[in-house]
LOLO-199728 format. One line per field, with one value per residue (C-alpha): residue number from 0; residue in one letter; x, y, z. Coordinates in Angstrom, 1 decimal, always signed. Layout:
n: NUM;...
res: A;...
u: X;...
v: Y;...
w: Z;...
END
This chain:
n: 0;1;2;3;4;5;6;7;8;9;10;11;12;13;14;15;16;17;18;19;20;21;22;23;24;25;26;27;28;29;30;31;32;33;34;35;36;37;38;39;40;41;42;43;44;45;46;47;48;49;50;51;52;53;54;55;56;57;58;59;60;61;62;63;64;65;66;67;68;69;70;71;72;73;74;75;76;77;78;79;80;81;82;83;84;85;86;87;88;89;90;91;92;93;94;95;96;97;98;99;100;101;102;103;104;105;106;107;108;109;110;111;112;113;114;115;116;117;118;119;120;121;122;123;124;125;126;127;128;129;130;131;132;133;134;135;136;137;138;139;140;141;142;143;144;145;146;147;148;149;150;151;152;153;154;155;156
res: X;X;X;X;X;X;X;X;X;X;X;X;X;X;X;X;X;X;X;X;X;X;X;X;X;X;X;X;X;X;X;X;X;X;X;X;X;X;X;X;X;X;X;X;X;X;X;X;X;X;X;X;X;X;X;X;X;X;X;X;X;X;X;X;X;X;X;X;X;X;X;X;X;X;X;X;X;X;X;X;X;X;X;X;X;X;X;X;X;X;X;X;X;X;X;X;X;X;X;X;X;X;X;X;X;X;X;X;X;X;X;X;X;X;X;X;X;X;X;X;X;X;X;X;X;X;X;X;X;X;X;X;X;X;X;X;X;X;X;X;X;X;X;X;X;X;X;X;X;X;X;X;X;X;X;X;X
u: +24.6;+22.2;+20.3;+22.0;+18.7;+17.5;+15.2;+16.8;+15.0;+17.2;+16.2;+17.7;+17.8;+15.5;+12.9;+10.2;+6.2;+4.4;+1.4;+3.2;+2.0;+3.9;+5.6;+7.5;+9.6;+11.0;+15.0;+16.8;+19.8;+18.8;+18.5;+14.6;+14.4;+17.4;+15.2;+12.0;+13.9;+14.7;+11.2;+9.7;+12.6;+11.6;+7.8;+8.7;+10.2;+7.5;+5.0;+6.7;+5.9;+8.2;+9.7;+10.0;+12.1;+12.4;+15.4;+14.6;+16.9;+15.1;+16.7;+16.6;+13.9;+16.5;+18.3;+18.3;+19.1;+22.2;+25.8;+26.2;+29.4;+26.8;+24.4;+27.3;+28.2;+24.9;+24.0;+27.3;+26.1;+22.9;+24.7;+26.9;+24.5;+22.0;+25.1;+25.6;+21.8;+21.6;+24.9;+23.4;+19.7;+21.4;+23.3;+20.3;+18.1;+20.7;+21.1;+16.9;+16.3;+13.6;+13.1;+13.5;+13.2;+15.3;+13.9;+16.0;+13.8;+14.6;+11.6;+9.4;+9.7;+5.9;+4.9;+7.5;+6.9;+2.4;+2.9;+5.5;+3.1;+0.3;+2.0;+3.4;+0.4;+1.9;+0.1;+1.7;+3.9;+6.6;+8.7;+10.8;+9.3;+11.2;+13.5;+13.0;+11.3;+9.7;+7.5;+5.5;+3.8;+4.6;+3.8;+6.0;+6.4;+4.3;+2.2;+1.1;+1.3;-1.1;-3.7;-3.4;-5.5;-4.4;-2.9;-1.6;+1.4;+3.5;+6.0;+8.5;+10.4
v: -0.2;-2.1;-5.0;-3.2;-3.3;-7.2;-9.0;-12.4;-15.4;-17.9;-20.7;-22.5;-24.9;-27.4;-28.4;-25.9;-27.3;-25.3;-25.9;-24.6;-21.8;-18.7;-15.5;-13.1;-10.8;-7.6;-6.8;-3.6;-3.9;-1.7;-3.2;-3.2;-5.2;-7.8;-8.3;-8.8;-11.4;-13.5;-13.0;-14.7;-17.3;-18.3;-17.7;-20.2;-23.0;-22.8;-23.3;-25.4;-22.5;-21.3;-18.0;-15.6;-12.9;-10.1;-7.5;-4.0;-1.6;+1.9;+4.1;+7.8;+10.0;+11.9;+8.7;+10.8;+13.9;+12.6;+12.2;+8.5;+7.7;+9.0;+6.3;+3.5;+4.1;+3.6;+0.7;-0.7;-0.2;-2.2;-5.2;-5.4;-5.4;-7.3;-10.1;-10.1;-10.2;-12.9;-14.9;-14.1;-15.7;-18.9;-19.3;-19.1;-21.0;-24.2;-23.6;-23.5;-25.6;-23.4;-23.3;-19.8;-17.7;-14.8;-12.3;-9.3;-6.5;-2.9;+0.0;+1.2;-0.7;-0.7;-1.7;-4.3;-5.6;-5.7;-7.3;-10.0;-10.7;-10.8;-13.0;-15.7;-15.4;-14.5;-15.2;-12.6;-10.0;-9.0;-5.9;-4.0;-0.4;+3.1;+4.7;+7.5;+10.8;+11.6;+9.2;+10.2;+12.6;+10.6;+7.0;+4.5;+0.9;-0.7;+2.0;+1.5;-2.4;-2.1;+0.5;-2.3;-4.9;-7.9;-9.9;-9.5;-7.3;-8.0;-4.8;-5.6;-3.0
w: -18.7;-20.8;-18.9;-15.4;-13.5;-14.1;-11.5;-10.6;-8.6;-6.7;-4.4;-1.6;+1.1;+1.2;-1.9;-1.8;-1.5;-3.8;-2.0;+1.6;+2.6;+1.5;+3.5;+1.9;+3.7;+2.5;+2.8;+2.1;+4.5;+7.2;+11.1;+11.0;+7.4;+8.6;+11.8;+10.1;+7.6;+10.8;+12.4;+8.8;+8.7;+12.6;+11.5;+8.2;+10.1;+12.7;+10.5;+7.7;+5.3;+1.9;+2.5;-0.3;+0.5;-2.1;-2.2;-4.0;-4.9;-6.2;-8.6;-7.1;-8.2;-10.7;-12.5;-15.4;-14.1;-12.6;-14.2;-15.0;-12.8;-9.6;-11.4;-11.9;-8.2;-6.8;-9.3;-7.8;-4.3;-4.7;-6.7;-3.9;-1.3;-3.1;-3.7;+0.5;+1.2;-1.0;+1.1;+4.4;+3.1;+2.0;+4.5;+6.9;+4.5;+4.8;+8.6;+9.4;+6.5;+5.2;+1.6;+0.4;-2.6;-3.4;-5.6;-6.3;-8.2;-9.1;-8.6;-6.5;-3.2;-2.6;-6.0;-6.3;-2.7;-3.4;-6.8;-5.4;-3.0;-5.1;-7.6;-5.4;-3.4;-0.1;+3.0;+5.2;+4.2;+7.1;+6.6;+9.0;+10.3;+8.4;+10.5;+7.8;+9.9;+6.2;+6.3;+8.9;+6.6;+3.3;+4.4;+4.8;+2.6;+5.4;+5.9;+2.1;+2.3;+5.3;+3.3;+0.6;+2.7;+0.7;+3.4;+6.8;+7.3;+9.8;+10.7;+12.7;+15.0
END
């Protein structure tokens, strides 16, 4: 599985103004995450900003603990959905016409999420709220992103 776990950058819709301002918006699948993408794409075409929007898929804690068809399955899994996230955010990108960046990344979701930010010099950050009861003692992705203080975070229901 050599090269499995590469991060990709795509672009669509309309030519992107490098000096527009920037939003990124973080995208796992769930509800909360698909209805903070369409918050940032409404909050983009509003404001005639760029949208990054940046998929991660995280390896569980174990990776090499775990038999490799359990890791083939699950880097399955995340191609997959990372493939239809991708669809859905060109689709909307050419419908809106907002210019928008897909990032697909593999890690940590909080790491990933404050150095995409950091790197393309994000604006606001907009992430959907865990529906995970753990992190109420743990701390959530926009918990963290919050505690960060680099730029406004946005977390939307």
């Amino acid at each position: 599985m050599e090269g499995a776990f590469q991060s990709t950058v795509e672009h669509f819709g309309p030519r992107r103004d490098p000096a527009a301002r920037a939003i990124l918006a973080g995208v796992d699948g769930s509800d909360t995450a698909m209805r903070a993408a369409a918050f940032a794409f409404g909050m983009a075409r509003r404001q005639g900003s760029r949208l990054i929007v940046a998929f991660v898929g995280s390896h569980a804690p174990l990776l090499p603990l775990r038999p490799a068809v359990a890791t083939l399955i699950d880097h399955d899994t995340t191609t997959h959905l990372s493939a239809e996230l991708r669809g859905q955010m060109r689709e909307a990108a050419e419908e809106l016409g907002v210019p928008v960046t897909f990032v697909t990344s593999f890690g940590d979701p909080y790491a990933t999420l404050r150095d995409t930010a950091d790197r393309c010099q994000a604006d606001t950050v907009v992430v959907g709220a865990s529906q995970k009861a753990g992190h109420r003692f743990a701390g959530s992705v926009a918990t963290k992103l919050i505690r960060a203080g680099h730029w406004p975070v946005l977390v939307v229901p």
